[in-house]
Backbone bond lengths (Angstrom), bond angles and torsions (degrees), N, CA, C in turn:
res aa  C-N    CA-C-N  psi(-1)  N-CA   C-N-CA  omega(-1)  CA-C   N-CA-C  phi
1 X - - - 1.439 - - 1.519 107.88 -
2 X 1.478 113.26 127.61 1.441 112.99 -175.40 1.942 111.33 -76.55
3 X 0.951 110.22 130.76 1.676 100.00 -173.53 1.651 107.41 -55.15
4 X 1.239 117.04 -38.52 1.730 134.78 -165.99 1.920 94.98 -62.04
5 X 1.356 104.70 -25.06 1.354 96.35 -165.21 1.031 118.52 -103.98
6 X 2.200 104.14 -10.80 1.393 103.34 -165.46 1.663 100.56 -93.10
7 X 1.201 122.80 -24.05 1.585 121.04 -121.31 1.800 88.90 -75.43
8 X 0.764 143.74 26.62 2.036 134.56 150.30 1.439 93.96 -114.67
9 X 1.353 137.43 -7.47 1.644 114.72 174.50 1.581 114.45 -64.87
10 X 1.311 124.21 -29.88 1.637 132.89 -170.33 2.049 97.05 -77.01
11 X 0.748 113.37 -60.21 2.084 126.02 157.04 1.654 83.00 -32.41
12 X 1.369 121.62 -84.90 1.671 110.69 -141.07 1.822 95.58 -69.82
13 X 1.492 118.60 -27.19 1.443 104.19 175.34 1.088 137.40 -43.10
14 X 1.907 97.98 -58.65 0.944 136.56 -177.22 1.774 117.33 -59.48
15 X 0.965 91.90 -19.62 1.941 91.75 -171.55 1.788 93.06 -120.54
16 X 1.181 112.17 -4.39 1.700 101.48 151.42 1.753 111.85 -75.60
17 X 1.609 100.91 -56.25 1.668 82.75 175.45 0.891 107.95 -66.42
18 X 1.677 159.31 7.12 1.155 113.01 -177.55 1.441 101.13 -89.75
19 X 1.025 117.41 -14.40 1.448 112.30 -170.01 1.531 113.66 -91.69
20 X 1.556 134.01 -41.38 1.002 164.91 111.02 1.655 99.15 16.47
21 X 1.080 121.80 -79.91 1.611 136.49 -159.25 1.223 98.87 -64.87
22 X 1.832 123.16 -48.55 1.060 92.94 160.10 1.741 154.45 -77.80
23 X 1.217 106.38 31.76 1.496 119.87 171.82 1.402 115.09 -120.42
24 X 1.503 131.86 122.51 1.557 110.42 -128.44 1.980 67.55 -135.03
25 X 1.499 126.10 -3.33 1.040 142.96 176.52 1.252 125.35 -72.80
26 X 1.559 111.92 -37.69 1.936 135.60 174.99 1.401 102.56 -110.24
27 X 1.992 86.49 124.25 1.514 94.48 169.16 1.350 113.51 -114.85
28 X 1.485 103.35 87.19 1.556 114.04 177.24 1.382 110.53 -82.39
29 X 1.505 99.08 -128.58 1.936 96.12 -177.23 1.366 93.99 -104.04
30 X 1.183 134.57 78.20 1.767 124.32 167.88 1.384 108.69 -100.73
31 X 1.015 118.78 -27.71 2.011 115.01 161.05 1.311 115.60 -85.26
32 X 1.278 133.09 -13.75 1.393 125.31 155.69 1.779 108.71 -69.92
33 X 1.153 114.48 -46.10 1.361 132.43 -159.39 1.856 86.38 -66.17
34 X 1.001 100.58 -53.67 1.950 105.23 -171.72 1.244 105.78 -54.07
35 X 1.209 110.23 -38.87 1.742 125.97 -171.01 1.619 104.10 -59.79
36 X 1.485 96.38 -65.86 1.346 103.03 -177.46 1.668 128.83 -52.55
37 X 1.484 104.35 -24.46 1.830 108.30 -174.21 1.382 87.77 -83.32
38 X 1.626 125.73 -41.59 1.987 103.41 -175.02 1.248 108.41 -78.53
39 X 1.208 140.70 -4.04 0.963 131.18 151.47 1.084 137.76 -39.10
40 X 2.104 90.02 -61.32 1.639 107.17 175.69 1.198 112.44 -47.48
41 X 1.667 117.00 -65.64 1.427 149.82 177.85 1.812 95.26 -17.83
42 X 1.191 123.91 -72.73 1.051 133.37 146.69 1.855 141.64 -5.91
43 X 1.257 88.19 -60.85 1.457 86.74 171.24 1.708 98.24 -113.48
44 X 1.004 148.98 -9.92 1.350 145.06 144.65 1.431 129.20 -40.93
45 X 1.254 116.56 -33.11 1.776 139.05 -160.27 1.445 101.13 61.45
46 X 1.354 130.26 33.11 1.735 130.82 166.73 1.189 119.04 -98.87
47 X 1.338 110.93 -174.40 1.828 91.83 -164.11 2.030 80.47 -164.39
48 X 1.667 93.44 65.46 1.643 111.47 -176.50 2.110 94.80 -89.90
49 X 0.903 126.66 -30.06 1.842 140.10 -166.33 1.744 85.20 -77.63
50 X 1.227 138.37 -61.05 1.334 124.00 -142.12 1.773 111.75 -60.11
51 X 1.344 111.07 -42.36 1.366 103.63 -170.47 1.720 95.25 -84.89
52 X 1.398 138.66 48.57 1.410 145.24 152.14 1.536 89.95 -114.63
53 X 1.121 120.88 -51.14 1.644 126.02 -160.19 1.532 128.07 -66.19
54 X 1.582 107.99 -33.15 1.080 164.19 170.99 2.129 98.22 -18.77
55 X 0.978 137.00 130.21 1.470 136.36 155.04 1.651 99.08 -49.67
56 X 1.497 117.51 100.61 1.271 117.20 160.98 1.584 86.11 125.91
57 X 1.170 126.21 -24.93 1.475 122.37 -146.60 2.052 92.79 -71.53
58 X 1.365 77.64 174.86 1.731 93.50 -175.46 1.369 116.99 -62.87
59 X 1.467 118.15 -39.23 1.619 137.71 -175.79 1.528 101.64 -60.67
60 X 1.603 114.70 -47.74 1.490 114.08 163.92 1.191 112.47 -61.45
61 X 1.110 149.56 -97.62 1.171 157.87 -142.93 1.394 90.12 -61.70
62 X 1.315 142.61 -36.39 1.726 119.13 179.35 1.779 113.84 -76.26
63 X 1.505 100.06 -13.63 1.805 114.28 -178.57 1.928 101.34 -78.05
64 X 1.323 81.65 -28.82 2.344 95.10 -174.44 1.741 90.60 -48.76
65 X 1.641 82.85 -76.86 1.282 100.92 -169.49 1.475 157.17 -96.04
66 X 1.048 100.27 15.32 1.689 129.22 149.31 1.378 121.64 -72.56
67 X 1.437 103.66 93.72 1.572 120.32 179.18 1.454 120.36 -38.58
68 X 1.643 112.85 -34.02 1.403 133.63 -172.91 1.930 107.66 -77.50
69 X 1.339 121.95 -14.67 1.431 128.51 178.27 1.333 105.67 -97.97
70 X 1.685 110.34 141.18 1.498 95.94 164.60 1.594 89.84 -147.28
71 X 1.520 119.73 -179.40 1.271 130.13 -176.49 1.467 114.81 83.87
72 X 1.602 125.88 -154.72 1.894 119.72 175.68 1.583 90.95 -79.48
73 X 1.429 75.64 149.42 2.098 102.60 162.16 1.607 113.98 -87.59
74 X 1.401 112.96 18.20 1.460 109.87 149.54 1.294 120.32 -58.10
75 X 1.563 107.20 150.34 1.797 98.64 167.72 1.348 110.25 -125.96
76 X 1.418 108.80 55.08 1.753 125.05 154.12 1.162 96.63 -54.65
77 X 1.233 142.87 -103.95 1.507 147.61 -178.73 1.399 113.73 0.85
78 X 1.528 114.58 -54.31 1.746 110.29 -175.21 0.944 89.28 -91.92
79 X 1.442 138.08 -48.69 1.796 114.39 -175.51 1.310 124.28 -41.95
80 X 1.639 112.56 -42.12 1.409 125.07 174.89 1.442 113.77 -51.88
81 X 1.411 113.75 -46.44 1.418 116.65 -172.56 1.449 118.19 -85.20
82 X 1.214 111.07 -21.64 1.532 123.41 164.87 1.784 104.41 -59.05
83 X 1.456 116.28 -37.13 1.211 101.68 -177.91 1.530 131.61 -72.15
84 X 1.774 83.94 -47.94 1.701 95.64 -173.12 1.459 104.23 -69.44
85 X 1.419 135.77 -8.37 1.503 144.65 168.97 1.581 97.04 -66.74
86 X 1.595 138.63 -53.90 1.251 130.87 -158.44 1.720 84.70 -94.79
87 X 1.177 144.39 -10.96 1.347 107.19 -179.64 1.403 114.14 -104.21
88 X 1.388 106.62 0.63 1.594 121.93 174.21 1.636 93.73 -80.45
89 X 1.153 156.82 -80.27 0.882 141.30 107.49 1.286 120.52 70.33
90 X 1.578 104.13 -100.70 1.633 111.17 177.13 1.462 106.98 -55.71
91 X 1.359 127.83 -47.58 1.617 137.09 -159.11 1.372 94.68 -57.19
92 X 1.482 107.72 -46.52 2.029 101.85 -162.13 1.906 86.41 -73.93
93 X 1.071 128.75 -35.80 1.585 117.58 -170.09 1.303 119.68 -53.70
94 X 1.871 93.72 -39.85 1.584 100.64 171.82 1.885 119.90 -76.88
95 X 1.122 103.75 19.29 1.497 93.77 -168.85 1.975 106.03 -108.49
């Protein structure tokens, strides 16, 4: 991910969960969406994921209580897939 191209994607993440997280009822993209801001967070050097991630944070409490989630409310899983998605990605760009 080029930084020049990303820097309003962590803004548009971020204000999807906020709105998003709180509906613990719709299972749209809010673990892709989570995935994608630590990602950003990640290749950005920002740190936009922690107050979702947070003991108390919204990402927990929407992982509690969303009937449709089960297992830890880590987001290893979407982080993981957020990656191998951008480096599949970069490889075909470079080709």
């Amino acid at each position: 991910m080029h930084p020049v191209r990303a820097h309003h994607l962590p803004d548009l993440l971020a204000a999807y969960l906020d709105h998003y997280l709180h509906r613990p009822d719709l299972a749209y993209d809010q673990p892709t969406a989570m995935g994608a801001l630590a990602y950003t967070d990640s290749v950005l050097h920002s740190d936009r994921a922690s107050r979702f991630l947070q003991e108390g944070g919204l990402w927990r409490q929407w992982f509690q209580d969303a009937p449709h989630m089960h297992g830890e409310d880590g987001i290893s899983t979407y982080l993981g897939g957020i990656r191998l998605a951008c480096t599949v990605i970069d490889e075909c760009a470079d080709t």
